[in-house]
C-alpha positions as CSV (number, residue, x, y, z in Angstrom):
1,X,97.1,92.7,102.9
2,X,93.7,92.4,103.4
3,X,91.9,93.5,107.0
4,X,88.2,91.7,107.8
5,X,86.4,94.8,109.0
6,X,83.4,92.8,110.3
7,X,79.7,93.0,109.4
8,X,77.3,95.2,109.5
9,X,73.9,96.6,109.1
10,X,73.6,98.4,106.2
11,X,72.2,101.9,106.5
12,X,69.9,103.1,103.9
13,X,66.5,103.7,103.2
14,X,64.5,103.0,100.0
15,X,64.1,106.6,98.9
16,X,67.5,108.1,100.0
17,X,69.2,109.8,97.6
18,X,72.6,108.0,95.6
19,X,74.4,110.1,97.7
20,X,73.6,108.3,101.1
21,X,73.1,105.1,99.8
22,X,76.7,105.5,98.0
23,X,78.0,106.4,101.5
24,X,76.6,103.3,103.2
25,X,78.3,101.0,101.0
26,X,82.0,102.6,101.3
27,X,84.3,101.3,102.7
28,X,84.6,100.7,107.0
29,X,88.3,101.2,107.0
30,X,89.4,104.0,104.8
31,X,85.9,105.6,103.8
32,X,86.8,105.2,100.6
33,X,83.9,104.8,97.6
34,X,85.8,102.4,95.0
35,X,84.1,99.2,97.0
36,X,82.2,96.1,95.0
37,X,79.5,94.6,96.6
38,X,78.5,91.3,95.5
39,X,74.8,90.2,97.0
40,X,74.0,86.6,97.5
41,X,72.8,84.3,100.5
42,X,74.7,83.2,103.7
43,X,72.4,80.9,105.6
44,X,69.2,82.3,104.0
45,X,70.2,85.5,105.0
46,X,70.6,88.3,101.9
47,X,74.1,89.3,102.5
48,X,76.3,92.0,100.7
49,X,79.9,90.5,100.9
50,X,82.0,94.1,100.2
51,X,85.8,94.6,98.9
52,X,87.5,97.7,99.3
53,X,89.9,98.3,96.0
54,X,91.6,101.1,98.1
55,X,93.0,99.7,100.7
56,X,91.7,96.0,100.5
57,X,89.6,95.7,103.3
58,X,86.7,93.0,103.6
59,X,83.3,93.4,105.3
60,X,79.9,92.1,104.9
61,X,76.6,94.0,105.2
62,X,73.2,92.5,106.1
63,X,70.5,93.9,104.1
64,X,66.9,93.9,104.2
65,X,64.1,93.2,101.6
66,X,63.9,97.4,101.3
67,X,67.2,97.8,100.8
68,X,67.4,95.1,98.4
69,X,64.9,96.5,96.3
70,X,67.2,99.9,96.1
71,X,69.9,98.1,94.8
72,X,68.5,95.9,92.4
73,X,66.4,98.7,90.6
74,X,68.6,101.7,91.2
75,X,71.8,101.3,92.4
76,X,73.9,104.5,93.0
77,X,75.7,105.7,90.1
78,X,78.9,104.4,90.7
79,X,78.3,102.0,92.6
80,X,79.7,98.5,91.3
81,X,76.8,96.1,92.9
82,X,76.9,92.8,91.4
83,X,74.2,89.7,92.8
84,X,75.5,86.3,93.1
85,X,74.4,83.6,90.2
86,X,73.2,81.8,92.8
87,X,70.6,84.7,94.2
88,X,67.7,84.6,94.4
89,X,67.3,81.8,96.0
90,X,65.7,78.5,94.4
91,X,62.5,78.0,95.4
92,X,62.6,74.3,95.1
C-alpha cells in the first residue's frame, strides 16, 4: 500500500552538512532514510518526486536553484538521488 504524503518544501541549505541534508530527504511518514529521489520538472517547476522503500510512502519536494546545486554536486552519502532524462530542461 502506498500513502501520498503530500509535498513539500525541502529544507536544506547549500553548505549543511550530509547529515541534515540526508534528514530533509527521509521520509514524511516513517522518518525513515532508505528514500529515492528522482529530480525532474512539473510545470517548470524543479521538483523531487520521493519514494519511501520502508514503508512505501510517496511525496514530492519543491526545490530551489541552491538546493539543486547541493544535490547535483554532492549529494549525501547514501542518498540515492537520481535526475530525470528529461532534466534540465530544453532550452529550445
Amino acid at each position: 500500500m502506498s500513502v501520498a504524503c503530500g509535498r513539500y518544501a525541502a529544507a536544506f541549505s547549500l553548505d549543511d552538512p550530509d547529515v541534515l541534508v540526508g534528514a530533509a530527504l527521509c521520509c514524511p511518514m516513517c522518518l525513515g532514510g532508505a528514500s529515492r529521489t528522482e529530480i525532474g520538472t512539473v510545470d517548470g517547476e524543479v521538483v523531487g518526486t520521493c519514494a519511501c522503500g520502508d514503508c512505501g510512502a510517496t511525496w514530492s519536494l519543491a526545490l530551489e536553484p541552491q538546493q539543486l546545486l547541493r544535490l547535483a554536486l554532492d549529494p549525501p552519502r547514501g542518498a540515492d538521488v537520481r535526475f530525470s532524462r528529461r532534466f534540465p530542461p530544453s532550452i529550445i
